[in-house]
C-alpha positions in Angstrom: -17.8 0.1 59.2 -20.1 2.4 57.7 -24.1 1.3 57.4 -24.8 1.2 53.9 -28.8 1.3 52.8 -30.5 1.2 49.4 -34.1 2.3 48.9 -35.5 0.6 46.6 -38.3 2.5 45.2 -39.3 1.5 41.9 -42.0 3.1 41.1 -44.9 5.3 38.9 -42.3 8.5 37.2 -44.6 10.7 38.5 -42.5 13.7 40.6 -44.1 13.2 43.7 -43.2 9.5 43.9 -39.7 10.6 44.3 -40.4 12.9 46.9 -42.0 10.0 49.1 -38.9 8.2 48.4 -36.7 10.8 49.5 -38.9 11.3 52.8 -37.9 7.6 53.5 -34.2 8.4 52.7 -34.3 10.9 55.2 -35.7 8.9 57.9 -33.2 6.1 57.5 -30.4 8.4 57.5 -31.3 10.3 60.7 -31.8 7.0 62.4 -28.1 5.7 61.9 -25.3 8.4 62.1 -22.5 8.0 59.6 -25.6 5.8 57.1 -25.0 5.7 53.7 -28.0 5.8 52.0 -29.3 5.6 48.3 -31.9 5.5 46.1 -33.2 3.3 43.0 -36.0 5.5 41.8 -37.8 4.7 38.3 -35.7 6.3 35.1 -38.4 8.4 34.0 -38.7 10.0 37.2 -36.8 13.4 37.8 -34.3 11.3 39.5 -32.2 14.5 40.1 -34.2 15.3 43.1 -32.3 12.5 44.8 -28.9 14.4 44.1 -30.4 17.6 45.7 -31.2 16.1 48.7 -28.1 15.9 51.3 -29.0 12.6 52.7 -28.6 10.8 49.8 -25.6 9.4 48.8 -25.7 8.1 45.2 -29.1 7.0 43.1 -29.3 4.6 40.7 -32.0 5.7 38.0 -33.3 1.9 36.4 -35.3 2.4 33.0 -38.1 0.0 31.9 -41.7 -0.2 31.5 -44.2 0.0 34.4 -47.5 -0.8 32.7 -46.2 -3.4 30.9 -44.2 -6.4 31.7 -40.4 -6.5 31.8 -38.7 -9.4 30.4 -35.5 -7.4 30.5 -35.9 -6.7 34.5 -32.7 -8.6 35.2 -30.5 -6.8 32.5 -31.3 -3.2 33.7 -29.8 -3.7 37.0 -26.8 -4.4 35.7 -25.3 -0.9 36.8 -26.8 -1.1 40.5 -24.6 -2.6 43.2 -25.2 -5.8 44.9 -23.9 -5.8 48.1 -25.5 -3.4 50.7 -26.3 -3.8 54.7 -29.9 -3.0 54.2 -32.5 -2.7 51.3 -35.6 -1.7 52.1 -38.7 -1.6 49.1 -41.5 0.4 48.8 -44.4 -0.9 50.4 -46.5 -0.9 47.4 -44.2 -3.9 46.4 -46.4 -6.2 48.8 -49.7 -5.0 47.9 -51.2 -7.8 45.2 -53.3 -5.5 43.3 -50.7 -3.1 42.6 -48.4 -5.9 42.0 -51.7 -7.3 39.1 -51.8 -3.5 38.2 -48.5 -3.1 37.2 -46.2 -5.6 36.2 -43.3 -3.9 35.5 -43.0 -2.8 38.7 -43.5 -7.1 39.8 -41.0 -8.2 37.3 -38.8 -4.9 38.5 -38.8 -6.6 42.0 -38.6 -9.8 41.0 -35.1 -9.4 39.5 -34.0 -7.1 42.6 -34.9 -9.7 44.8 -32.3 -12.0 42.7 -30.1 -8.9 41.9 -29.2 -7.9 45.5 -27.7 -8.9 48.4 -28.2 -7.2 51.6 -25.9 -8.3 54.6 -27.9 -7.7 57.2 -31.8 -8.0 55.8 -33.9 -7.0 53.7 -37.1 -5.0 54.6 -39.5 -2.0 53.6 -39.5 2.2 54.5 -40.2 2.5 57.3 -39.3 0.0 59.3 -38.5 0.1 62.8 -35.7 -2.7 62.7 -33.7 -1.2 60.2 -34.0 2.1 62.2 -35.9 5.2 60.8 -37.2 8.1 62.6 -40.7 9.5 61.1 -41.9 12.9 59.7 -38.0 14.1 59.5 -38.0 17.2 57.5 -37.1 17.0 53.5 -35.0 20.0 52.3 -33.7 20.3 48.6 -30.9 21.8 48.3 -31.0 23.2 44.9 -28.1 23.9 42.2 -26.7 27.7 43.0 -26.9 28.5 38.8 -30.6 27.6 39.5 -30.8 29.9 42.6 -28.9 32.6 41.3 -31.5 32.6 37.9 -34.9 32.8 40.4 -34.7 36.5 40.5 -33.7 37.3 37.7 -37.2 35.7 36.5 -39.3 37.0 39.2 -37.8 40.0 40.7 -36.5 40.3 44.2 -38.6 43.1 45.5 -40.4 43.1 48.4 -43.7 42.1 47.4 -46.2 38.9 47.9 -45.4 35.9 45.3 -47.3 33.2 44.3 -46.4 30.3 41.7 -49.3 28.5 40.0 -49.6 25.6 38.9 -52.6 25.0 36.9 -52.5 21.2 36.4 -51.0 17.9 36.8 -50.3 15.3 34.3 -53.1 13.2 34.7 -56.3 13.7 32.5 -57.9 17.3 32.2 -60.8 16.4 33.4 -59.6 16.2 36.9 -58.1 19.5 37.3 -59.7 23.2 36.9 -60.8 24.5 33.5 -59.2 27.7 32.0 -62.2 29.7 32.6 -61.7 28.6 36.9 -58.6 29.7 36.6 -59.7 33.5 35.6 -61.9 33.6 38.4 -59.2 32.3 40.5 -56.7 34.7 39.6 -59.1 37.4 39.5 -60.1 36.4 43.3 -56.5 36.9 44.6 -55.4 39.9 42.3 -58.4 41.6 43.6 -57.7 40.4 47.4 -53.8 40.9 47.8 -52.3 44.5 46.6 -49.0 44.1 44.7 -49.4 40.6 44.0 -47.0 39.2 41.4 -48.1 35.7 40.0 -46.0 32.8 38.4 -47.4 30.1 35.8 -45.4 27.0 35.7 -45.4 23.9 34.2 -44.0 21.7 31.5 -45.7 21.3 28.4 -42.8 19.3 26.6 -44.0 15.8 25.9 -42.0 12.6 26.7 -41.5 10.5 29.3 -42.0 12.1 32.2 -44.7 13.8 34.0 -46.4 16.5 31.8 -48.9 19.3 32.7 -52.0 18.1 31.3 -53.2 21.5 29.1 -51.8 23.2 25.9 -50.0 26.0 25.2 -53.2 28.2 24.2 -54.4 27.4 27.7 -51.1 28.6 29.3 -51.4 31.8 27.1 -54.9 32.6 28.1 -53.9 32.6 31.7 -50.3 34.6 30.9 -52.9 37.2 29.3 -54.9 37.9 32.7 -55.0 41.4 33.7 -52.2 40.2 36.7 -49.8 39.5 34.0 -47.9 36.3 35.6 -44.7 35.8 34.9 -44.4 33.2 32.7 -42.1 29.9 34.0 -43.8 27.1 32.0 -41.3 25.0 30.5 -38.0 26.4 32.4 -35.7 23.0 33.9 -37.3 21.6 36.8 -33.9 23.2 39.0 -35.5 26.6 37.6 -39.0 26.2 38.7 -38.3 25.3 42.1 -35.8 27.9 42.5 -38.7 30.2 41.5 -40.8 28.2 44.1 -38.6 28.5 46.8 -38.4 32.8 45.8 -42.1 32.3 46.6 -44.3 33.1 49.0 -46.9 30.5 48.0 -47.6 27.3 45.5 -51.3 27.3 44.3 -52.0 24.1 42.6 -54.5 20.9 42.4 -53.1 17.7 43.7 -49.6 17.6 42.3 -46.3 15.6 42.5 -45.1 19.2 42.5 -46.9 20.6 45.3 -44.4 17.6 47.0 -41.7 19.1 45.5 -43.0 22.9 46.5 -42.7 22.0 50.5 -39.8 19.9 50.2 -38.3 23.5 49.1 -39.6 25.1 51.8 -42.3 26.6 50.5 -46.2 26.5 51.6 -48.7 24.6 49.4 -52.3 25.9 48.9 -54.0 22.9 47.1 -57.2 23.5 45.2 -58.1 19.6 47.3 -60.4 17.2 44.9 -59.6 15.0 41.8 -58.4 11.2 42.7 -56.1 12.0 45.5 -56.1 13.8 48.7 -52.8 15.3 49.8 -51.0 12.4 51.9 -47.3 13.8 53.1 -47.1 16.8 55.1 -43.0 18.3 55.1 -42.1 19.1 58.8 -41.8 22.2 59.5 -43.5 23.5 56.8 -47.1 24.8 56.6 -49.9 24.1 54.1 -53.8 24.5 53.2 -55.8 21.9 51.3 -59.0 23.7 50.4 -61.2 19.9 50.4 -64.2 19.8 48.7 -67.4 19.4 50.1 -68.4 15.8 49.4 -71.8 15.9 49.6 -72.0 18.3 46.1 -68.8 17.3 44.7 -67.2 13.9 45.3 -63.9 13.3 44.9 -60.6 10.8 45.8 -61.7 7.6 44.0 -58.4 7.4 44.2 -57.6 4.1 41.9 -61.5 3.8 41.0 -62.0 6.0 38.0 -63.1 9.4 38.9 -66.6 10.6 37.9 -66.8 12.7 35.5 -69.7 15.3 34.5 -70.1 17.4 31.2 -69.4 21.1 33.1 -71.0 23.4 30.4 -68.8 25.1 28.1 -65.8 23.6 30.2 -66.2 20.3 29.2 -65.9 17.0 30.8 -64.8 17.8 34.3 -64.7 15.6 38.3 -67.1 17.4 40.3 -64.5 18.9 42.2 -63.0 20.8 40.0 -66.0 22.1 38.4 -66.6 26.0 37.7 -69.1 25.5 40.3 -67.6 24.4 43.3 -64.1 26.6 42.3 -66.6 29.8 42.6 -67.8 28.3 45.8 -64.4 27.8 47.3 -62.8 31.2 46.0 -63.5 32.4 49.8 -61.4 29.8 51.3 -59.0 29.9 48.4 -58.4 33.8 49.1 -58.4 33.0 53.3 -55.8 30.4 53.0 -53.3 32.6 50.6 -53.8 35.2 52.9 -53.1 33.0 55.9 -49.9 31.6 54.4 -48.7 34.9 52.8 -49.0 36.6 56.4 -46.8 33.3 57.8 -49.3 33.1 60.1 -49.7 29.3 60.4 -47.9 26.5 61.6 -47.0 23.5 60.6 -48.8 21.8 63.4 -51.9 23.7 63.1 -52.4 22.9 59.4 -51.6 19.5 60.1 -53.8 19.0 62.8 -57.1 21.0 61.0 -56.4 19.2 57.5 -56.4 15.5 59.3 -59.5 16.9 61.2 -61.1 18.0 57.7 -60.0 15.3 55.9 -61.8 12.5 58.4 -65.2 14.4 57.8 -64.9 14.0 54.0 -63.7 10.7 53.3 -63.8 9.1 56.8 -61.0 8.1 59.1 -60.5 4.7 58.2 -60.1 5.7 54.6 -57.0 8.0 55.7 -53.8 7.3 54.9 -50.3 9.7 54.7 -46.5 8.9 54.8 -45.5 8.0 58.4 -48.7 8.1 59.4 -48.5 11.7 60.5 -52.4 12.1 60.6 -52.7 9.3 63.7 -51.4 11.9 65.7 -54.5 14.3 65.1 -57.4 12.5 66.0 
């Protein structure tokens, strides 16, 4: 009989979240040939990752509120099948303060707990006795429409590409100011001949995960001398098509720098804000350009993040100051260079960014899906 699993991981809607999810999917599917596995992911999240991803057979997309309580927990599982082998929950589910955090998410698991009714047990991701193998590589496999449309946006000339993203959808504060971005692009116009660069991001406000800035802002960066090509607001499918056309993501910590590997495409990450970058795609290489702590402190991860008035910029985390983005351009240019020239592995960056990362925050402080850093120390 065939092995049926459900993840459930009900969650924050932010992209990323869903790419962790889908990492676990993976794992239990490669673990158990002939698994059936599928997904409960948050409504609110772009759920139709899930259906792009080849080990995933079906996801159930459950609405309801995640700050606030949820009365009507039971009722929106209505539509999700009871009767499975295996469930396995986020990990977060177990973690009290999340749980005091969040109580949509506690009444959420609440109700599964009632809802379902797995045959063999019920566990977490992960989990050895339910079988999983770690650090499996995560491929999307996007719509064709979607691939067909990439060059007719960006071209399909021989040339080197990068996508920008300029921000994520928390607060402003925490990502780069227009003004960084100039000198950004400026750095990397000036550094690679025939560079064509891509803005993307989604300014459309609802539900899900927005980029934090305005349109002017966008429009003051599609005015740089490089003339990117504009993306911002194109269906998810689009963007990542684009993505995957490229050579390289530049971006801040972002659920779509997830997305970007998971695509097969390297992620240069402009390191600082609240988060460090915790999952590494196998396979595919990446550069977190980390801060240096001592000047500009960053990853207070659920602490607030400090926050410093940055001149005519405004309110900014000391990472993503004008100041430390002019005293990172350097590394910023290195590291596009690097990936554009596909001269690094996926080991390599792995290894050097759990090295780096241990000297900024300290290694007990580290953490990263599958625990693929323990194997650098």
């Amino acid at each position: 009989m065939t092995d049926r699993l459900l993840v459930d991981f009900s969650y924050a809607q932010q992209l990323g979240h869903a790419v962790e999810a889908l990492q676990y999917c993976v794992g239990h599917a490669a673990a158990v040939p002939g698994r059936e596995v599928s997904v409960l992911l948050n409504a609110a999240t772009p759920t139709e990752l899930a259906t792009w991803c080849p080990a995933v057979s079906a996801v159930f997309p459950v609405d309801g509120p995640f700050l606030e309580a949820d009365p009507a927990a039971a009722e929106r599982l209505a539509a999700v099948p009871r009767d499975w082998d295996w469930v396995v929950d986020d990990t977060r589910r177990h973690q009290p303060f999340q749980l005091d955090l969040f109580p949509g998410m506690r009444d959420h698991y609440t109700a599964s707990d009632a809802h379902l009714r797995p045959r063999t047990g019920r566990s977490v991701v992960g989990a050895d006795r339910v079988g999983y193998l770690p650090h499996q590589p995560v491929r999307l496999d996007l719509p064709a429409a979607a691939r067909a449309a990439a060059p007719r946006r960006v071209g399909d000339d021989a040339r080197p590409r990068i996508a920008v993203l300029p921000a994520g959808s928390s607060d402003p504060s925490l990502y780069p100011s227009v003004a960084s971005w100039r000198l950004v692009l400026d750095a990397l116009t000036d550094a690679v001949p025939g560079l064509q660069l891509v803005l993307l991001g989604r300014l459309a406000r609802d539900e899900r995960s927005s980029t934090s800035w305005a349109r002017a802002d966008v429009d003051v960066l599609l005015a740089h001398r490089s003339r990117p090509v504009d993306c911002v607001d194109v269906p998810l499918a689009e963007q990542l098509a684009v993505v995957e056309a490229c050579d390289v993501l530049l971006a801040p910590h972002s659920g779509f720098g997830m997305a970007a590997l998971a695509v097969g495409t390297p992620w240069l990450a402009l390191s600082g804000g609240r988060w460090f970058e915790y999952w590494a795609n196998a396979g595919v290489p990446f550069r977190s350009v980390l801060p240096d702590p001592t000047r500009y402190p960053a990853f207070s991860q659920f602490d607030p993040a400090a926050v410093v008035l940055d001149g005519d910029d405004g309110p900014r985390t000391p990472s993503m100051t004008r100041a430390r983005v002019r005293q990172d351009l350097d590394r910023l240019v290195a590291g596009a260079r690097e990936l554009l020239a596909g001269e690094l592995t996926h080991e390599r960056a792995l290894a050097e960014y759990s090295r780096d990362l241990r000297e900024v925050v300290g290694a007990e402080a580290i953490w990263s899906i599958d625990g693929v850093h323990a194997a650098f120390p």
